[in-house]
C-alpha atoms as a printed R data frame, in Angstrom:
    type eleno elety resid chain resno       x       y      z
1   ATOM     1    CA   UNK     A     1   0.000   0.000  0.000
2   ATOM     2    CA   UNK     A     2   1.304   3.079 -1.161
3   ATOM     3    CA   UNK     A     3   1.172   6.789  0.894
4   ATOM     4    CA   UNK     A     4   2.189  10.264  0.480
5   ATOM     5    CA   UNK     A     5   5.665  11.763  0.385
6   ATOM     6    CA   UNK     A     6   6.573  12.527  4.447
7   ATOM     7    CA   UNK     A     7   3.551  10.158  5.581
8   ATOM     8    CA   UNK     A     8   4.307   7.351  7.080
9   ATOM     9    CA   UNK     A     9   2.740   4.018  5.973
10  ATOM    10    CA   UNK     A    10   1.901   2.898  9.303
11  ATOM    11    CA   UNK     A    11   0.148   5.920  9.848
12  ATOM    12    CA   UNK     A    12  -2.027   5.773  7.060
13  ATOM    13    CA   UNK     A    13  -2.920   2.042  8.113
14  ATOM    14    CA   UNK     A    14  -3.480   3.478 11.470
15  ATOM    15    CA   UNK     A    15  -6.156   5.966 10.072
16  ATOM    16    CA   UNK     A    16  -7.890   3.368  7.432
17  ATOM    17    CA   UNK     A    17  -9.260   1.813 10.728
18  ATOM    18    CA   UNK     A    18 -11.646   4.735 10.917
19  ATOM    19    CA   UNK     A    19 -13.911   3.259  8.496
20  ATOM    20    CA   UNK     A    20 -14.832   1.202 10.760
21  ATOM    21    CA   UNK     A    21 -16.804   4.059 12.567
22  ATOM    22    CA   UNK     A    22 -19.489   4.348 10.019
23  ATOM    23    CA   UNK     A    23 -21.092   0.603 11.647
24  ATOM    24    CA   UNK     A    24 -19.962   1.276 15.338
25  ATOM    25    CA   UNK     A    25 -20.196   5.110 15.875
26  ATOM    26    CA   UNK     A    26 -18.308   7.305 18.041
27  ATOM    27    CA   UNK     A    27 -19.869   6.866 21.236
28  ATOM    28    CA   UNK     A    28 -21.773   3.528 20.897
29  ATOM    29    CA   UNK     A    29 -22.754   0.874 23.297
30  ATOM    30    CA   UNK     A    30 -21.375  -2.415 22.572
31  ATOM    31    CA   UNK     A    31 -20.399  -5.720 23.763
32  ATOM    32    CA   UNK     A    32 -17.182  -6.870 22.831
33  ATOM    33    CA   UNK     A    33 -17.214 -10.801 22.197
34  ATOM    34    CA   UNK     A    34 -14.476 -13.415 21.667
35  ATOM    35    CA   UNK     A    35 -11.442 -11.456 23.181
36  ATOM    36    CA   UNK     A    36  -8.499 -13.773 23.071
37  ATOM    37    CA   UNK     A    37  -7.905 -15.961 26.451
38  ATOM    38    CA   UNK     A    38  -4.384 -17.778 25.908
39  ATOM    39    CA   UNK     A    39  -0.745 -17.423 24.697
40  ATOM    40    CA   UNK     A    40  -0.695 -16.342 21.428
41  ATOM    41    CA   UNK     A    41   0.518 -13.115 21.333
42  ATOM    42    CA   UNK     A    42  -1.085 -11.750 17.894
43  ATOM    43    CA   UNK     A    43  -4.557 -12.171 19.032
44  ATOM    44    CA   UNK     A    44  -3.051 -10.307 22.226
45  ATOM    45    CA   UNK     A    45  -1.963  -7.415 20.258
46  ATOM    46    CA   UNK     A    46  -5.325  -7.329 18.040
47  ATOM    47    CA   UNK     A    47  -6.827  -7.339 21.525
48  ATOM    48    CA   UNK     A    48  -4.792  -4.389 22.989
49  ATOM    49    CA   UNK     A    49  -5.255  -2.397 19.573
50  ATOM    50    CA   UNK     A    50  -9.197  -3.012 19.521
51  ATOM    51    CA   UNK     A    51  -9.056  -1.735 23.118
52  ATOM    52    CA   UNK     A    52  -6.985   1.121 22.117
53  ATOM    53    CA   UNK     A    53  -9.080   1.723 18.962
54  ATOM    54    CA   UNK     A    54 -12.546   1.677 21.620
55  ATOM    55    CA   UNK     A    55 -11.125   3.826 23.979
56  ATOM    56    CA   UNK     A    56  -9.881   6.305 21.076
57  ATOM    57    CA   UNK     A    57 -13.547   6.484 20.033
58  ATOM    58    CA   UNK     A    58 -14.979   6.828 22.775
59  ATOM    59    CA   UNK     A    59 -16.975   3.723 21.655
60  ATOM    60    CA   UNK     A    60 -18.378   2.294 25.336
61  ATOM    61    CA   UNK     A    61 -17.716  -1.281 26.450
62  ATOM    62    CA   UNK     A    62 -20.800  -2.358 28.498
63  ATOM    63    CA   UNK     A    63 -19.442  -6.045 29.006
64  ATOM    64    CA   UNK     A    64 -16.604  -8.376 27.587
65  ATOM    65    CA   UNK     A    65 -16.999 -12.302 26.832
66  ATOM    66    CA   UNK     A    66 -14.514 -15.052 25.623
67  ATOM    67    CA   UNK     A    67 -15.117 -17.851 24.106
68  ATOM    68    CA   UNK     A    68 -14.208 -19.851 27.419
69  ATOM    69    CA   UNK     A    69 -17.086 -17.406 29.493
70  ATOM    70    CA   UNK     A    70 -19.885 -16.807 26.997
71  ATOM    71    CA   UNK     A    71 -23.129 -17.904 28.739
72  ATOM    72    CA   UNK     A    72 -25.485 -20.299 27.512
73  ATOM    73    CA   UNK     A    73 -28.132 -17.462 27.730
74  ATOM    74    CA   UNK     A    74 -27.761 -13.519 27.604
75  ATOM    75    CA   UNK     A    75 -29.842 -10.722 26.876
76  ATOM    76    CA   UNK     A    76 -28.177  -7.948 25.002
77  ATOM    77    CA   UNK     A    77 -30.423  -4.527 24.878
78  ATOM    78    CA   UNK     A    78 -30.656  -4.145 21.573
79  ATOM    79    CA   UNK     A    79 -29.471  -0.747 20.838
80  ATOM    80    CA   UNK     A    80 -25.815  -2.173 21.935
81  ATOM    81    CA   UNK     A    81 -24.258  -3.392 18.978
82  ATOM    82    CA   UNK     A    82 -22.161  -6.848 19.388
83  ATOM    83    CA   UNK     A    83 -18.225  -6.467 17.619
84  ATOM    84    CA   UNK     A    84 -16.707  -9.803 17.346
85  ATOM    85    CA   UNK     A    85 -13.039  -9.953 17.695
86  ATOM    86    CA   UNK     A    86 -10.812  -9.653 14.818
87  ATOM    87    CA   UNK     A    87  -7.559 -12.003 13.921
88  ATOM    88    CA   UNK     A    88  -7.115 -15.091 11.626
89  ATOM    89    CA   UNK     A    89  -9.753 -17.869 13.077
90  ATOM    90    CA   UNK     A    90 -12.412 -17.223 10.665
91  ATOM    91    CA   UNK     A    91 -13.107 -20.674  8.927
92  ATOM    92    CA   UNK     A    92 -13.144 -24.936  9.469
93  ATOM    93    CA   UNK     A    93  -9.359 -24.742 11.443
94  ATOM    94    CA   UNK     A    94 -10.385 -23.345 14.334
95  ATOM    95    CA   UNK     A    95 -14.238 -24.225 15.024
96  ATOM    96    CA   UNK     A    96 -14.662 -23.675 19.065
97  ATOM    97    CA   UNK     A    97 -14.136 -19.190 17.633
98  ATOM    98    CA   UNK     A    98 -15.968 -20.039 14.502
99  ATOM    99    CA   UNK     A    99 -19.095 -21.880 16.421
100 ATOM   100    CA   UNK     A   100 -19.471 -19.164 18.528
101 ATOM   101    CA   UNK     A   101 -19.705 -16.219 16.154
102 ATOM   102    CA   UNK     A   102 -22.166 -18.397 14.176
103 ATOM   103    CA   UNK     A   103 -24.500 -18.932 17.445
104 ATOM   104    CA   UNK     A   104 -24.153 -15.266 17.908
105 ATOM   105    CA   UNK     A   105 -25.652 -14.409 14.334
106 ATOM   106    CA   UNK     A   106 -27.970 -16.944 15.273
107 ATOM   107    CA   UNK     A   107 -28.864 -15.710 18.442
108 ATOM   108    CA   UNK     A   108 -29.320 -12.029 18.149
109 ATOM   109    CA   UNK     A   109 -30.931 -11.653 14.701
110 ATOM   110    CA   UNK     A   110 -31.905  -8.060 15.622
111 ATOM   111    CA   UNK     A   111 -28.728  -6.445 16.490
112 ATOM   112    CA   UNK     A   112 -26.133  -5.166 14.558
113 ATOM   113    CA   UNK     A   113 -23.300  -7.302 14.464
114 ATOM   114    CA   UNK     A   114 -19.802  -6.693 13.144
115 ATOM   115    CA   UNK     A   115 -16.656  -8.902 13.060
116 ATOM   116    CA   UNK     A   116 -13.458  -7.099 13.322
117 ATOM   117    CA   UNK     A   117 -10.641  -7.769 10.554
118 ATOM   118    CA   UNK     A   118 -10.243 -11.220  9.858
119 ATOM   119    CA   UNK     A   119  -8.549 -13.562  7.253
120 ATOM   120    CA   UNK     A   120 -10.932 -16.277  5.837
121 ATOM   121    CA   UNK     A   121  -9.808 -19.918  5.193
122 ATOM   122    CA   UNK     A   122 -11.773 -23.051  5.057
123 ATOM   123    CA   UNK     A   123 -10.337 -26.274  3.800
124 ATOM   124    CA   UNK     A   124 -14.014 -27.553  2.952
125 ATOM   125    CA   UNK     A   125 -16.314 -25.628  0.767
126 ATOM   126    CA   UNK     A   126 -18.834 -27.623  2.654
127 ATOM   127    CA   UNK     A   127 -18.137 -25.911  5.881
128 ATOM   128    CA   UNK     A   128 -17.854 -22.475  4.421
129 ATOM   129    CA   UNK     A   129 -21.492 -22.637  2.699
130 ATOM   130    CA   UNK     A   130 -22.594 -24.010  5.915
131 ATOM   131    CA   UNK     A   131 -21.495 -20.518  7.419
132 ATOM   132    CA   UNK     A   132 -22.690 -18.454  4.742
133 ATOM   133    CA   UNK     A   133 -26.205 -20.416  5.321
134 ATOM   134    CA   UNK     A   134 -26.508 -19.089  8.593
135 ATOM   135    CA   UNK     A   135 -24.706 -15.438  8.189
136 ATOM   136    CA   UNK     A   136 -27.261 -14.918  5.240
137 ATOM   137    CA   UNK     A   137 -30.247 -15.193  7.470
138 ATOM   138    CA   UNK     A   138 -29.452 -12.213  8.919
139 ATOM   139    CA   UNK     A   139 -29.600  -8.897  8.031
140 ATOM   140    CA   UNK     A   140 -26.954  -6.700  9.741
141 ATOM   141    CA   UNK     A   141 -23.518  -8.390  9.839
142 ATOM   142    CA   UNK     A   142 -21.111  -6.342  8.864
143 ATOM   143    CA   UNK     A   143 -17.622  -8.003  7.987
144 ATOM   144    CA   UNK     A   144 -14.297  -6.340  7.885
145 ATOM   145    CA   UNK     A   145 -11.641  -8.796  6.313
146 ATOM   146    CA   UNK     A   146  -7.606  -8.252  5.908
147 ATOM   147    CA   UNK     A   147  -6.861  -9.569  2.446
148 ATOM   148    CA   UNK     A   148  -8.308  -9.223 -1.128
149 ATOM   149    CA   UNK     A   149  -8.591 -13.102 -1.376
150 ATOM   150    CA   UNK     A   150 -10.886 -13.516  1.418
151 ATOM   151    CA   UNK     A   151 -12.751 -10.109  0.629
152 ATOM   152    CA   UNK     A   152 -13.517 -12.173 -2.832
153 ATOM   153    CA   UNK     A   153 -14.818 -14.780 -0.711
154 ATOM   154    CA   UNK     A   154 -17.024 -13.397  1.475
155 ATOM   155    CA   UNK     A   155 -18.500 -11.138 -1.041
156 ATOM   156    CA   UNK     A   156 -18.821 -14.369 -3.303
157 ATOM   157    CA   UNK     A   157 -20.666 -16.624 -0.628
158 ATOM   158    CA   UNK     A   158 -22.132 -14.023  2.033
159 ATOM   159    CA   UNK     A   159 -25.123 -12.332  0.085
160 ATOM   160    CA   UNK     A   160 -26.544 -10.448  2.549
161 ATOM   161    CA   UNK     A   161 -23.910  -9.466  4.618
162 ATOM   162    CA   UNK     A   162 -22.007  -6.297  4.148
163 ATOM   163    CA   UNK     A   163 -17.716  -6.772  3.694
164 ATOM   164    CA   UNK     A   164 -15.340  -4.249  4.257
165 ATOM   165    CA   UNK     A   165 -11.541  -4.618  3.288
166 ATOM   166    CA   UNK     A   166  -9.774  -3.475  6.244
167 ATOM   167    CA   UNK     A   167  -5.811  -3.767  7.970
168 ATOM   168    CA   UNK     A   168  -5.621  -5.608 11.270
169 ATOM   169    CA   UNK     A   169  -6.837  -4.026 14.391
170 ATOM   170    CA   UNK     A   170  -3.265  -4.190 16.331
171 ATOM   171    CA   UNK     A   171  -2.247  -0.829 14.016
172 ATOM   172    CA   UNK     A   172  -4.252   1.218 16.254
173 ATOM   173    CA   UNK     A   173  -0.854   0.740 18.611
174 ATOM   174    CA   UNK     A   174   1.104   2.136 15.760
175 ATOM   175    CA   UNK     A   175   3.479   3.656 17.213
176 ATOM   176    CA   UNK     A   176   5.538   1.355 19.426
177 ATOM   177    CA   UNK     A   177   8.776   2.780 21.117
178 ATOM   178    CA   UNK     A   178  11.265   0.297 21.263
179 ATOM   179    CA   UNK     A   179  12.734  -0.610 24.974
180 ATOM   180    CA   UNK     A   180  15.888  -0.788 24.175
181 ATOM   181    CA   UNK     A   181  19.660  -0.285 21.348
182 ATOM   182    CA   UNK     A   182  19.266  -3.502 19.891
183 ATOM   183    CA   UNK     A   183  22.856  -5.271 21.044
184 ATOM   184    CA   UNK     A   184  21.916  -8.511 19.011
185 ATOM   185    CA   UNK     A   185  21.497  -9.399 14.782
186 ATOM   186    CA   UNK     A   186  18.862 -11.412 14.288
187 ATOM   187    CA   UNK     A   187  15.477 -12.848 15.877
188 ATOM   188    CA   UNK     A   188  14.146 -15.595 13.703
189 ATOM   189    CA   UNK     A   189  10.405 -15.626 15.286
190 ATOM   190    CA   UNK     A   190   8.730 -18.800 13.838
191 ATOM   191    CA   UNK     A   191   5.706 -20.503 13.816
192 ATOM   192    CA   UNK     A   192   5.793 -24.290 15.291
193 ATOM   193    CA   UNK     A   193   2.267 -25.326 14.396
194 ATOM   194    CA   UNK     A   194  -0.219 -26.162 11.351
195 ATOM   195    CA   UNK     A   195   0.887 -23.151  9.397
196 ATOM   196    CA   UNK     A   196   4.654 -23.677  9.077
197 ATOM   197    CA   UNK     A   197   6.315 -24.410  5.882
198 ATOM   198    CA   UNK     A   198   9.380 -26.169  4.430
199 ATOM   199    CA   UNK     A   199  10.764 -22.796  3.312
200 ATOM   200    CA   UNK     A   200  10.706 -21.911  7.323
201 ATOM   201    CA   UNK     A   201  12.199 -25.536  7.911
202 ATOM   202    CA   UNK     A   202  15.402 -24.722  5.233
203 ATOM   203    CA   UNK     A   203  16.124 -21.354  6.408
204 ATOM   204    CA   UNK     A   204  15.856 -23.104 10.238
205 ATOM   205    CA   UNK     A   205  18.325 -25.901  9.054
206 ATOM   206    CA   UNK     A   206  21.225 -22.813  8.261
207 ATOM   207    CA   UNK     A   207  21.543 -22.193 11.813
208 ATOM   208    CA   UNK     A   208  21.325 -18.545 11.528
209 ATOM   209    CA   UNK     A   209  20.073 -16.256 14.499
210 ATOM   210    CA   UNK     A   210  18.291 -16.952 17.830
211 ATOM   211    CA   UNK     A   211  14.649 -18.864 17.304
212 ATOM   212    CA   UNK     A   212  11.629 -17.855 19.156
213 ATOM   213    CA   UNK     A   213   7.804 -18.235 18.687
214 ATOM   214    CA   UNK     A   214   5.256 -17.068 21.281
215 ATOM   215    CA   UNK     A   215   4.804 -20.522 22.638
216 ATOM   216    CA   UNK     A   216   8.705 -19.925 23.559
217 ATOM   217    CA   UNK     A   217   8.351 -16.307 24.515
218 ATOM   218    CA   UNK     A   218   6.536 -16.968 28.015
219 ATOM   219    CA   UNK     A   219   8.620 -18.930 30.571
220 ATOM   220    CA   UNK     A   220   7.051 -21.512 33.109
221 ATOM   221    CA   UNK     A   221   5.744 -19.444 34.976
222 ATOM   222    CA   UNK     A   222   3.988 -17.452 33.060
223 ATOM   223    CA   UNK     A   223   2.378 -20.095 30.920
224 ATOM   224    CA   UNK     A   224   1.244 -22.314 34.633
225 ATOM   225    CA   UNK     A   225  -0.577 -18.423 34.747
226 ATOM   226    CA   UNK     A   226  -2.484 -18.477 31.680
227 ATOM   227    CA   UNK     A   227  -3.446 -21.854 31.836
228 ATOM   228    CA   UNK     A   228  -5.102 -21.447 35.694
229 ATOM   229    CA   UNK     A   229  -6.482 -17.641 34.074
230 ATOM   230    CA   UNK     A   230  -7.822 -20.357 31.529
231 ATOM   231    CA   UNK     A   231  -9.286 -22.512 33.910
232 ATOM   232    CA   UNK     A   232 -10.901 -20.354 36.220
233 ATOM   233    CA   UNK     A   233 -12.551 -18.173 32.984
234 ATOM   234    CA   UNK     A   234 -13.352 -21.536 32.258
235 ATOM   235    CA   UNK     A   235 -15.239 -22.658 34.829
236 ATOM   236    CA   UNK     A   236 -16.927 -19.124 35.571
237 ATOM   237    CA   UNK     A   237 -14.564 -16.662 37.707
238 ATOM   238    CA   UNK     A   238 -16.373 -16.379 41.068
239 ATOM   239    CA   UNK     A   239 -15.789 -13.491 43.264
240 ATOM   240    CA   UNK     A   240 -12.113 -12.908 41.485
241 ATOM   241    CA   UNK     A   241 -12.797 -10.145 38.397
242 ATOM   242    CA   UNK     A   242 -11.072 -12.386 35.982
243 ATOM   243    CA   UNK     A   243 -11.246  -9.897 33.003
244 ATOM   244    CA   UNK     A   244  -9.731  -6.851 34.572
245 ATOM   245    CA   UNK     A   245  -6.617  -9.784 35.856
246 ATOM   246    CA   UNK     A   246  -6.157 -10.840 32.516
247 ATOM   247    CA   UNK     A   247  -6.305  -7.395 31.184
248 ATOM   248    CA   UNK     A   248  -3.357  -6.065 33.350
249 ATOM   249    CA   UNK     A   249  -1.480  -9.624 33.253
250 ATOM   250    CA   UNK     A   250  -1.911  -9.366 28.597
251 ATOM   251    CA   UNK     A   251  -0.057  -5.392 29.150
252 ATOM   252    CA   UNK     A   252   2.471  -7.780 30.825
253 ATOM   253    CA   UNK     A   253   2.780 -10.484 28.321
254 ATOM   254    CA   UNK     A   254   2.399  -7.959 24.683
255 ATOM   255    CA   UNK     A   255   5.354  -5.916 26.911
256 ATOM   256    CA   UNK     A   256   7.798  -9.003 27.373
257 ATOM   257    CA   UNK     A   257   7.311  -9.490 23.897
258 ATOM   258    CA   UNK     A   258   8.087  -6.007 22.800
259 ATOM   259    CA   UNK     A   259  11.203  -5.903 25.144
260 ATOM   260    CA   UNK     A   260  12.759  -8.615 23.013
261 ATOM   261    CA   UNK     A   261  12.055  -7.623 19.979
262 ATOM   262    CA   UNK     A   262  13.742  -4.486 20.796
263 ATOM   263    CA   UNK     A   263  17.006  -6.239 21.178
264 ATOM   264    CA   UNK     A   264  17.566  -7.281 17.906
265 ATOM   265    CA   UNK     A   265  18.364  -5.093 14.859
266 ATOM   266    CA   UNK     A   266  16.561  -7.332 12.218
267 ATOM   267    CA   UNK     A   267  13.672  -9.999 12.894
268 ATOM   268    CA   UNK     A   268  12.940 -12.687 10.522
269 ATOM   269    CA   UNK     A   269   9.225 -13.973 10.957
270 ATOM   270    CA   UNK     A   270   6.582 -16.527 10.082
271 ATOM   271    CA   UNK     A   271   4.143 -14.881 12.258
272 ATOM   272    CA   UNK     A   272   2.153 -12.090 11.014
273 ATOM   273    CA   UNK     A   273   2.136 -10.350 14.409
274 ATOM   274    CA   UNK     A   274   5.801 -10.835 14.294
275 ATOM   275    CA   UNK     A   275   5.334  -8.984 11.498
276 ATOM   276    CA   UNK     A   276   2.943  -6.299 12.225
277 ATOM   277    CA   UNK     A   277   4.622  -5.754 15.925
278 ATOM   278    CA   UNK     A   278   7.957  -5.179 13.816
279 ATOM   279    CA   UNK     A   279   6.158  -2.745 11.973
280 ATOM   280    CA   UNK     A   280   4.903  -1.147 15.278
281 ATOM   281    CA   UNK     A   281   8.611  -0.771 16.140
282 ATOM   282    CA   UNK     A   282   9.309   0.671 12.747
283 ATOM   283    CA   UNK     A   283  12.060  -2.334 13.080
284 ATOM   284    CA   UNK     A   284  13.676  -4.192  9.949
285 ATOM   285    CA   UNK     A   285  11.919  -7.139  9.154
286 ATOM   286    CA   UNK     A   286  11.663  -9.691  6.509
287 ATOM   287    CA   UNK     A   287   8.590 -12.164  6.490
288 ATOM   288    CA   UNK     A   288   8.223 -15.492  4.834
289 ATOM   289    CA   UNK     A   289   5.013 -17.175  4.162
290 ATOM   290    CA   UNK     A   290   2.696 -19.289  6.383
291 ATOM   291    CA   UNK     A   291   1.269 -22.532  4.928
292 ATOM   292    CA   UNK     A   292  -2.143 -20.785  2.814
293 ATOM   293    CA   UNK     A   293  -1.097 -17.503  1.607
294 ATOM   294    CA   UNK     A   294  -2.050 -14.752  4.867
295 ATOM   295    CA   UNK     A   295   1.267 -13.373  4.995
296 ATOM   296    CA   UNK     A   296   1.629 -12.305  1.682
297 ATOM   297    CA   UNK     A   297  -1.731 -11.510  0.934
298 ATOM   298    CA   UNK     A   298  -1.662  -9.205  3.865
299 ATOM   299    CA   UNK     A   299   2.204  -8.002  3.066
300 ATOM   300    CA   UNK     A   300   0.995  -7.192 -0.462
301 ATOM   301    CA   UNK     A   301  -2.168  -5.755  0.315
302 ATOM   302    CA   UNK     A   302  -0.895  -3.420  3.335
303 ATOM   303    CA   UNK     A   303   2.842  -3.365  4.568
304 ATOM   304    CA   UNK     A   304   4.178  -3.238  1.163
305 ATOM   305    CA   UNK     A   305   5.172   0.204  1.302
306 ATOM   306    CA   UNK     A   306   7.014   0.153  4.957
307 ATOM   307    CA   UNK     A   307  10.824   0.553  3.802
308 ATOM   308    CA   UNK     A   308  11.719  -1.156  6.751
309 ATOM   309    CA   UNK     A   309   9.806  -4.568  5.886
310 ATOM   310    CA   UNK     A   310  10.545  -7.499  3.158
311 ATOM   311    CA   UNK     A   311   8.905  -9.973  2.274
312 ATOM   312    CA   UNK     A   312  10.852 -13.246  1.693
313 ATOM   313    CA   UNK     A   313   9.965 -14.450 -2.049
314 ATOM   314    CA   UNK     A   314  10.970 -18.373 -1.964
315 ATOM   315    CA   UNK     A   315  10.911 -19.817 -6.200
């Protein structure tokens, strides 16, 4: 994405989010739904920006759920409007966050709904015209997506919904100071799960740099903590207020992470949040591909023109 001479990119990603105030004014009631509850630190920092992005607004959180918390019954006045978190669940690979949003459209088929940015993959077309089944039954979903490809979806299969092309929610952070003179080369942060590929595998097989993921980030400790945050949101929080403890304990975790970023001069990512967070940074970054195309669908759709960030072309 291209911007004007002595205009930042990140800035103008920053202020495309805006559009996103002609569904949920300034000043509107809402309930904020699926906010992340566990250790991976991109939902975390979608989660602080849509926070961030809320509070800029002025747009009024009257209640938070997660998908671990959301009761089997609740009534939502209906002049609150329900925003479903944003990130890159939104199809058959992670169903306990797709089930949910599709019980919400079921649920509430008088309130405005609106899913934050999201990247769409489903690896059966069953599944997705399953979705698009129930999304089409109601008649004020509004969808923001991150990538042309799944903006061509949803348009395709989701009739009477209205789709937005949109950058993730985590630029509303944009800018990020670093912590610290980075004293070391290179971070290599790299996925470990579904979405790795053997390009990432090669390039881990040279040896080069010091490997991290977010799985790797958080030490003992701190992961025993989010699994017993886990299971108490789990099994309904009591007297403790749960949300408020995970909201001070996620500034601690999104932190960590930007403290060790800030010690290297280049990072080398899989992730797209070790993308994007670079990007926050304004740090040099290259990123490869994940296993279906989000990385570089997003790269070339958004953080093309950020000097400071490559993307890794493999033949």
């Amino acid at each position: 994405m291209q911007s004007a001479p002595n205009v930042h990119p990140m800035d103008v990603l920053k202020e495309q989010l805006l559009q996103i105030l002609k569904v949920i004014p300034e000043g509107s009631k809402i309930y904020y739904i699926d906010y992340p509850v566990h250790s991976n630190g991109g939902d975390l920092l979608i989660m602080k920006g849509t926070e961030a992005f809320f509070k800029d607004n002025h747009i009024r959180v009257r209640a938070r759920y997660s998908v671990l918390d959301f009761p089997d019954t609740l009534m939502i006045p209906t002049d609150h409007i329900i925003v479903l978190h944003g990130g890159g669940n939104f199809g058959d690979l992670y169903p306990a966050h797709q089930k949910l949003r599709e019980k919400i459209i079921t649920r509430y088929p008088n309130h405005r709904i609106v899913i934050l940015p999201q990247t769409i993959f489903y690896k059966k077309e069953s599944e997705f015209d399953r979705t698009a089944h129930i999304f089409n039954r109601h008649n004020d979903v509004h969808l923001y997506v991150r990538d042309p490809l799944s903006y061509e979806m949803a348009a395709m299969k989701f009739h009477k919904c209205s789709v937005y092309l949109s950058p993730d929610m985590a630029h509303q952070l944009w800018p990020i100071l670093p912590r610290s003179s980075p004293g070391k080369e290179l971070l290599c942060f790299f996925r470990t799960d579904i979405e790795k590929t053997s390009e990432q595998e090669q390039l881990e097989m040279s040896g080069r740099g010091d490997f991290l993921d977010w799985t790797s980030l958080y030490n003992r400790v701190e992961k025993k903590s989010i699994n017993m945050i886990v299971r108490m949101m789990s099994k309904g929080s009591g007297p403790l207020p749960m949300q408020a403890i995970w909201g001070k304990y996620t500034d601690y975790l999104v932190d960590k992470a930007v403290k060790r970023f800030s010690g290297y001069r280049h990072v080398q990512t899989s992730r797209l949040h070790g993308h994007i967070l670079s990007c926050l940074m304004d740090k040099p970054n290259t990123l490869l591909d994940n296993s279906y195309g989000k990385n570089s669908n997003y790269y070339n759709t958004w953080t093309n023109g950020i000097k400071s960030a490559q993307l890794e072309v493999t033949p």
